[in-house]
VEXMI-892963 format. One record per atom (N, C-alpha, C, O): atom name; x, y, z. Coordinates in pm, 1 decimal. Each point is the difference from the previous one (the first is absolute). Example, Ala and Ser with C-alpha at 12.3 -4.5 7.8 and 13.67 -1.06 7.14 Angstrom:
<recs>
  site         X         Y         Z
     N    1319.0    -569.0     780.0
    CA     -89.0     119.0       0.0
     C      90.0     120.0       0.0
     O     103.6      -1.9      66.5
     N    -138.6     106.9    -138.5
    CA      82.0     119.0       6.0
     C     -77.0     109.0      73.0
     O      50.9     110.8      16.9
</recs>
This chain:
<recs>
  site         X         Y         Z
     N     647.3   -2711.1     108.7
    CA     -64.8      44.4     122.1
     C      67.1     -68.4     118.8
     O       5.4    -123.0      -0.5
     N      50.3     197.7     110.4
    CA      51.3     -16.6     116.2
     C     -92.8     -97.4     109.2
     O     -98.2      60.5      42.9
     N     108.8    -155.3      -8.3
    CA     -51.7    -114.7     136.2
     C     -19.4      81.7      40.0
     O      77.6      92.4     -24.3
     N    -218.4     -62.2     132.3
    CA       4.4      54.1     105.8
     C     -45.4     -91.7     137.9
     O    -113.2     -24.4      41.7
     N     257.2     -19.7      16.5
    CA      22.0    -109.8      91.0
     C     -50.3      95.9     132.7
     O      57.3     -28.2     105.2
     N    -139.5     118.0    -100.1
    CA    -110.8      27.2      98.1
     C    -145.0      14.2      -3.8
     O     -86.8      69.6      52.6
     N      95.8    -154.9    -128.0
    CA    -132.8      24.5     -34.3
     C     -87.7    -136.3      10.4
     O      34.6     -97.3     -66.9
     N    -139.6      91.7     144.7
    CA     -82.1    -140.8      50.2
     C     -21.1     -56.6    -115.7
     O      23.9    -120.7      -4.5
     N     -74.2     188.8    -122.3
    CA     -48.6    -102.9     -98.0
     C     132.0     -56.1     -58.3
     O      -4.0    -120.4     -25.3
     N     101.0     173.8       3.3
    CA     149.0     -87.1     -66.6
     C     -12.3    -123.5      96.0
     O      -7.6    -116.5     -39.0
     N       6.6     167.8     202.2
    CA      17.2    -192.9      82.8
     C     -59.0     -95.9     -13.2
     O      24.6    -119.8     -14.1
     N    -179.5     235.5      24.7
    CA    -123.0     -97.7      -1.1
     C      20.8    -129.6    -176.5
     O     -11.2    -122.2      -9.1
     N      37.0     207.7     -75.7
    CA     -25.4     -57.9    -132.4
     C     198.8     -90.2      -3.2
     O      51.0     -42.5    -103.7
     N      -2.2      39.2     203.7
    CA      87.0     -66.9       7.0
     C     -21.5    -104.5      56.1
     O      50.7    -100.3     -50.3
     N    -107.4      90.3     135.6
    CA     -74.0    -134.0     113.9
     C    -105.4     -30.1     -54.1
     O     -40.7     -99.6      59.8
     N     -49.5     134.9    -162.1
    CA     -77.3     -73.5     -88.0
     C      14.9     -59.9     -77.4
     O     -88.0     -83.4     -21.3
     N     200.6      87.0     -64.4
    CA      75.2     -33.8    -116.3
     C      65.2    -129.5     104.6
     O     -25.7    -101.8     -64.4
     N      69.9      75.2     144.6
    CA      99.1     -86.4      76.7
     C     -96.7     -72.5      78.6
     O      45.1    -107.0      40.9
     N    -138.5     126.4     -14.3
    CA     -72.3    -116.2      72.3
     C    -126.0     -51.5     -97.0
     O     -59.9    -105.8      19.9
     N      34.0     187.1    -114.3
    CA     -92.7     -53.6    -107.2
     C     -28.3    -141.5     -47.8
     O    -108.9     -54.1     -18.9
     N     230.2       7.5       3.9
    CA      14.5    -147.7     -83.7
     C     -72.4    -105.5     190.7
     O     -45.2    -112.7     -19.9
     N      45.5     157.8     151.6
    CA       8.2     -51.2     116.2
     C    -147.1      49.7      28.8
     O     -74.0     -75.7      62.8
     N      34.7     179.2     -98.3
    CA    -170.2       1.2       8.0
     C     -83.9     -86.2     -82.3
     O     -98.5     -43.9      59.5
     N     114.6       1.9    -203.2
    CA     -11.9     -41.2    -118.5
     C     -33.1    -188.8      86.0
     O    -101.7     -68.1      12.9
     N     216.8      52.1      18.3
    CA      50.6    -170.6      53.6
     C    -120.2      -0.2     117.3
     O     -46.5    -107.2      38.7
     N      -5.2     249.7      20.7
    CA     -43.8       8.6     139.9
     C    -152.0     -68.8      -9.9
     O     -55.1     -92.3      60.0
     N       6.3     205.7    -191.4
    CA     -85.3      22.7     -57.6
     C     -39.9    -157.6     -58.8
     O    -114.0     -33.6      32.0
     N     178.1     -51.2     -99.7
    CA     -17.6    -164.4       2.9
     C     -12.8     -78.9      24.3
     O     -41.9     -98.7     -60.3
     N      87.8     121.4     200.3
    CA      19.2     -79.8     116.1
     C    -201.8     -31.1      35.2
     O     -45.3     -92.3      67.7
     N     -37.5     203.9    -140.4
    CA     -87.2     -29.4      56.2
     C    -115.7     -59.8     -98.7
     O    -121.7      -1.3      18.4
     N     209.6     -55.6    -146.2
    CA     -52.2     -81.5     -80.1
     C      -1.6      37.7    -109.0
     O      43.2     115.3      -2.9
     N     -89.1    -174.8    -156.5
    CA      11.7      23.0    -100.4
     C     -98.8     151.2      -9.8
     O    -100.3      37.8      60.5
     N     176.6      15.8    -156.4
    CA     -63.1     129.6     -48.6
     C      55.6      20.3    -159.7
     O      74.7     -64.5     -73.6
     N    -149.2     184.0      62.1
    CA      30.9      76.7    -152.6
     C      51.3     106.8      37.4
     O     -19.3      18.2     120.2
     N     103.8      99.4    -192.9
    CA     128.7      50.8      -2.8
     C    -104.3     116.9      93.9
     O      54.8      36.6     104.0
     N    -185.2      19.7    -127.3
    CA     -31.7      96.9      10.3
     C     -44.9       9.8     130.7
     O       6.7     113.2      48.0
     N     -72.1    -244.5      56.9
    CA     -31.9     -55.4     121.4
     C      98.4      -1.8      86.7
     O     -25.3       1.3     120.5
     N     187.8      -5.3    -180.0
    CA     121.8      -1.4      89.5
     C       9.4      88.2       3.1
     O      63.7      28.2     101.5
     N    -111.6     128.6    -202.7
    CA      75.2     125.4      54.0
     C     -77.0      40.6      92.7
     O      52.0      75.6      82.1
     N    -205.7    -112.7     -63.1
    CA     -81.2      38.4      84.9
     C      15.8     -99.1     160.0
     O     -56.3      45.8      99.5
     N     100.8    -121.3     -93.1
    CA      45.5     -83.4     131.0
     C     145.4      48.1      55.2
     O      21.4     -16.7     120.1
     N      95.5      84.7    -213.6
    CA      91.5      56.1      62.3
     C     -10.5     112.9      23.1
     O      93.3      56.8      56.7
     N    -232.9      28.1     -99.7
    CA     -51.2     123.3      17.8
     C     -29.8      -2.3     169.4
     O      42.9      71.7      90.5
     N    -112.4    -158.0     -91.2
    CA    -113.1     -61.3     137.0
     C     112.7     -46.0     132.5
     O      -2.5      30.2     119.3
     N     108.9    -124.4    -207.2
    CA      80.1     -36.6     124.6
     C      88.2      89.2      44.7
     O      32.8     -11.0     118.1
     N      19.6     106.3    -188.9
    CA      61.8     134.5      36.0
     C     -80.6     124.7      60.9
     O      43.7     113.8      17.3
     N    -125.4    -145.2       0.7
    CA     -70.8     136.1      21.9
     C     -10.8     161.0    -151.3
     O     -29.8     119.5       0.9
     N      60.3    -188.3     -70.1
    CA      35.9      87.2    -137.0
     C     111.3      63.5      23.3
     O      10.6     119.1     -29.3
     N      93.4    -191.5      87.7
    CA     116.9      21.9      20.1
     C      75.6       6.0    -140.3
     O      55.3      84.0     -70.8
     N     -81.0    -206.1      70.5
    CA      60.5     -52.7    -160.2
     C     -90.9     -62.0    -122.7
     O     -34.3    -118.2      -1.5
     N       1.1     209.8     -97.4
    CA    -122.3     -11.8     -74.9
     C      60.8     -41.1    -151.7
     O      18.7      86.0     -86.0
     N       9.7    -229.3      64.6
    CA      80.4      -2.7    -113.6
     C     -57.9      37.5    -165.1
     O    -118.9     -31.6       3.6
     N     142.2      70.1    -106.2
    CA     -82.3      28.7     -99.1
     C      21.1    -108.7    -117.0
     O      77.8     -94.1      15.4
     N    -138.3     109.7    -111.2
    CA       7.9    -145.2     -86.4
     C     133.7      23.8     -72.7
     O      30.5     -95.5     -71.5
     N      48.8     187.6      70.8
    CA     130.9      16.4     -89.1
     C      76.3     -68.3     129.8
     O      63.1     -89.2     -56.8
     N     -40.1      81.1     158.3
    CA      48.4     -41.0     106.8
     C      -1.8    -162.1      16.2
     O      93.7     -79.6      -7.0
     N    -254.7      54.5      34.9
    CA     -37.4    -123.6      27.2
     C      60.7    -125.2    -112.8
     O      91.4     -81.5      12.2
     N    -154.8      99.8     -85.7
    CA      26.2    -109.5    -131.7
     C     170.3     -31.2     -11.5
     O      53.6    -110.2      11.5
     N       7.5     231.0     -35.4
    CA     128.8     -74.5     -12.3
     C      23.1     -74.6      86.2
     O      38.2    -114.8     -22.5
     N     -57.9     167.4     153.1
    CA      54.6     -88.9     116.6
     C     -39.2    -141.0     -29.6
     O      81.6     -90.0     -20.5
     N    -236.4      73.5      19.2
    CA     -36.2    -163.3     -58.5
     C      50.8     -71.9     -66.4
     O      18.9    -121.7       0.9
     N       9.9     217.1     -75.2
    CA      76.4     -79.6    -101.7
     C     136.9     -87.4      30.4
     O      40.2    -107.7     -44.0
     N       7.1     191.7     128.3
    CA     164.2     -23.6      67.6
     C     -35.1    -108.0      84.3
     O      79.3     -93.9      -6.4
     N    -176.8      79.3      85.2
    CA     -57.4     -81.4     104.5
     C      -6.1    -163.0     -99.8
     O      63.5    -105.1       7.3
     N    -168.7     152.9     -91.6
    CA       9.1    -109.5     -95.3
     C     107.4     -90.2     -71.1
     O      24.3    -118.6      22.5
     N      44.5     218.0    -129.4
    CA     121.1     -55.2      17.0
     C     104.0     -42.2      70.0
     O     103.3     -34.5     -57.3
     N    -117.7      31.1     204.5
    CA     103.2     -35.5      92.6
     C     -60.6    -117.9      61.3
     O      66.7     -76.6      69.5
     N    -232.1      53.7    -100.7
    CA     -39.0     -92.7      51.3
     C     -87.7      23.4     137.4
     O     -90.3     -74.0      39.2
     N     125.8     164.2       8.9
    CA    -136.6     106.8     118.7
     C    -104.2     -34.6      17.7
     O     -55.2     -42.0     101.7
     N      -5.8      69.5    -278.9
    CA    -109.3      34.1     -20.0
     C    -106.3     -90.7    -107.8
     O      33.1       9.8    -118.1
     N    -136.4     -82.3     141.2
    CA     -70.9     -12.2    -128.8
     C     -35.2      82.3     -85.5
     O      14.7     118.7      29.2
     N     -74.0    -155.1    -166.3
    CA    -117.1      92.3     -39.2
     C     -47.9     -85.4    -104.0
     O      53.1     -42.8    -102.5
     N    -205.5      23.4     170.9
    CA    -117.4     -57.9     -68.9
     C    -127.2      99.0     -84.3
     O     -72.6      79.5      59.8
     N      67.0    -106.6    -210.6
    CA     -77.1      71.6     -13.3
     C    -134.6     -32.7       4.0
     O     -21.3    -112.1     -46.4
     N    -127.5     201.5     106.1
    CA    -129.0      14.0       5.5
     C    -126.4      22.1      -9.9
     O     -57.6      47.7      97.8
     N       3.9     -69.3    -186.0
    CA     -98.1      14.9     -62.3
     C    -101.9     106.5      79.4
     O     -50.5     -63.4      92.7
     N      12.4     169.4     -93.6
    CA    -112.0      99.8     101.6
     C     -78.5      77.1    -102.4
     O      62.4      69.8     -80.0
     N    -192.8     -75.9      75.1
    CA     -52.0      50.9     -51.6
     C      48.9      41.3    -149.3
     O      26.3     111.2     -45.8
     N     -23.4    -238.6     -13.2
    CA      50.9       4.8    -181.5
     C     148.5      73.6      11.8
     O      61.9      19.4    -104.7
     N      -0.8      24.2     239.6
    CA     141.4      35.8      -5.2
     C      50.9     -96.6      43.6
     O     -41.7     -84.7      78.9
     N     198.8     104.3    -166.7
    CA     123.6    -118.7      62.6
     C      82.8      95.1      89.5
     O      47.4      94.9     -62.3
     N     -17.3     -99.2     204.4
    CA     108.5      41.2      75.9
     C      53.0     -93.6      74.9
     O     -52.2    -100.6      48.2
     N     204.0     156.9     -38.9
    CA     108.9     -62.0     111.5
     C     -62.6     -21.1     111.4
     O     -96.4      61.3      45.8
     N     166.5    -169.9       6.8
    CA     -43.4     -32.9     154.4
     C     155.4     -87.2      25.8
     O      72.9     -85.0     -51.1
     N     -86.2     180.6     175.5
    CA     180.1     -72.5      41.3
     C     -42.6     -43.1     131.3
     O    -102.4      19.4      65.5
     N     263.4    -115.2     -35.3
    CA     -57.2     -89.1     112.7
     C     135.0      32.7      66.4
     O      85.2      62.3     -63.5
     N     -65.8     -99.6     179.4
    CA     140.4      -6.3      49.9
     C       4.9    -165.8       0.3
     O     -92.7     -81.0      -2.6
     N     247.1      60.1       7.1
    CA      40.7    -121.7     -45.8
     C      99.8     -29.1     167.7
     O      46.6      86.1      74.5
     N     -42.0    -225.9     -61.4
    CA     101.9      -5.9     122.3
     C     105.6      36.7     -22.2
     O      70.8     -34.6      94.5
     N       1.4     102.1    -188.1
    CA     109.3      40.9     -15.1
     C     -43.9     196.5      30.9
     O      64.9      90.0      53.3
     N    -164.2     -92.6     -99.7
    CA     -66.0     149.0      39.9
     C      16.1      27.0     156.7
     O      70.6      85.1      54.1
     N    -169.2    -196.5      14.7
    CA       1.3     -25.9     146.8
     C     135.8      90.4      47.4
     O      12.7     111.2      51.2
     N      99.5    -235.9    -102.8
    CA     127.6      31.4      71.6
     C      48.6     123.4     -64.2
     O     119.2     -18.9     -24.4
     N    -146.2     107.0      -4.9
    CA      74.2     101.2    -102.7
     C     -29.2     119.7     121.8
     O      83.2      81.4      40.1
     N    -268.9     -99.2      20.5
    CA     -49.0      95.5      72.9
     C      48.5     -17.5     149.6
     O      11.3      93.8      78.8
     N      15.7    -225.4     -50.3
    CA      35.8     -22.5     133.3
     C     147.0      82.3      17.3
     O      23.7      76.2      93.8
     N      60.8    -104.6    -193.2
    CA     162.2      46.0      -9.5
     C     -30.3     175.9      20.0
     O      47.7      72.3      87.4
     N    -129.8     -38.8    -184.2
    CA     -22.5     121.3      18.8
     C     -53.6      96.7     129.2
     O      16.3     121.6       9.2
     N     -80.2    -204.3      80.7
    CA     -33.8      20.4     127.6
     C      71.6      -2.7      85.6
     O     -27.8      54.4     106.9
     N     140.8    -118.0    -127.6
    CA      90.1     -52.0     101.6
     C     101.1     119.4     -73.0
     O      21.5      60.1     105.3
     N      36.4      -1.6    -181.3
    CA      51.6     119.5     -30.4
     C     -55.4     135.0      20.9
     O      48.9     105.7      40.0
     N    -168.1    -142.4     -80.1
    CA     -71.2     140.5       8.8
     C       5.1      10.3     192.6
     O      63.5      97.6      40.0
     N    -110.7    -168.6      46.7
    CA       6.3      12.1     123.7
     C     158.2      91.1      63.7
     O      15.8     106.6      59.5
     N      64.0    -197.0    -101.8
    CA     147.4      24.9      39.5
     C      39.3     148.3     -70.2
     O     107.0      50.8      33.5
     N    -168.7      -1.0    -103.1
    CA      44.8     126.4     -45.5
     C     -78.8      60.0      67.1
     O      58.8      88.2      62.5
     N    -201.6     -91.3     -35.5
    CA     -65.0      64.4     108.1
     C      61.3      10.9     140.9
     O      -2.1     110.2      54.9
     N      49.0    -201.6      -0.8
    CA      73.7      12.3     103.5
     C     112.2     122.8      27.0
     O      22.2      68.7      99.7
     N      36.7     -72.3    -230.4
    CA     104.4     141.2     -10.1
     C     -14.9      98.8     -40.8
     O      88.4      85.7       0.0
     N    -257.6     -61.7     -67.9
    CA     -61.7     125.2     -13.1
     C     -20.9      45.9     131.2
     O      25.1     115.6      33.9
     N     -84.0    -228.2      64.2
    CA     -32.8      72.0     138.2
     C      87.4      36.4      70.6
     O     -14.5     102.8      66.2
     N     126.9    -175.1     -60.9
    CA     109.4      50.6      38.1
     C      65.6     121.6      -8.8
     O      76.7      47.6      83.8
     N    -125.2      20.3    -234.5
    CA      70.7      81.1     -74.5
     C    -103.7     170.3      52.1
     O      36.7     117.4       5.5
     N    -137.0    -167.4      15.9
    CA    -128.5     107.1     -27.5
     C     -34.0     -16.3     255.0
     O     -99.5      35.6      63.2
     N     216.1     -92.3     -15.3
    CA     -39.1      12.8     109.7
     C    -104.3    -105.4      53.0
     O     -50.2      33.2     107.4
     N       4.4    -159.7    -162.2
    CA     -95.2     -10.4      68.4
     C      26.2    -196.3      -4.0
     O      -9.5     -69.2    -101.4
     N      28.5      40.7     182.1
    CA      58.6    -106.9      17.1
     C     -79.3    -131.4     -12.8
     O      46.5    -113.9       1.8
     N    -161.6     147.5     -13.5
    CA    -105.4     -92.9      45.5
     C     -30.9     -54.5    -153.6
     O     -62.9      93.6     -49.2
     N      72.8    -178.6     -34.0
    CA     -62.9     -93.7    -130.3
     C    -210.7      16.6       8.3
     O     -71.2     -55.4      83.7
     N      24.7     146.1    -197.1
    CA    -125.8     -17.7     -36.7
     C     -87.0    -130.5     -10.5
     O    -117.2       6.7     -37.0
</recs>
């Protein structure tokens, strides 16, 4: 099946896929959670811009984790055990770097789309 590179959902699901792992870090920033509370806080901080799903989410943690990003403590709730991840100061700096990129490419979207002014 042929790309169809006009079409909003190919971009849209291109700029979701690429800022995902940077909503995720965003989404931490505002304290420990479980996998299912972060998709609903990057739901919230996007405007349901970017609504990540659990085939999405988890790996990423995982990557976070193994790189050191990310905790994960497990929690006892109601006779259930679930994940609870934390951001780590190495997380911190992972989201700051990412802000400071993500900005600077915004700059040349506006540039690009006419509008000079940074959101």
């Amino acid at each position: 099946m042929a790309i169809n590179y006009t079409s909003h959902s190919y971009w849209n699901d291109i700029l979701n896929a690429s800022l995902c792992k940077f909503f995720i870090l965003w989404a931490l920033c505002d304290g420990p959670t479980h996998g299912y509370e972060i998709i609903r806080r990057v739901d919230k901080l996007t405007d349901s811009f970017c609504v990540p799903t659990q085939g999405t989410i988890y790996p990423v943690l995982r990557e976070f984790q193994e790189c050191g990003c990310v905790t994960c403590q497990p929690e006892l709730v109601n006779g259930r055990t679930r994940k609870v991840y934390a951001l780590t100061p190495k997380g911190q700096e992972a989201f700051q770097a990412g802000q400071e990129i993500w900005k600077a490419g915004l700059c040349c979207i506006n540039r690009a789309v006419g509008n000079e002014e940074v959101p």
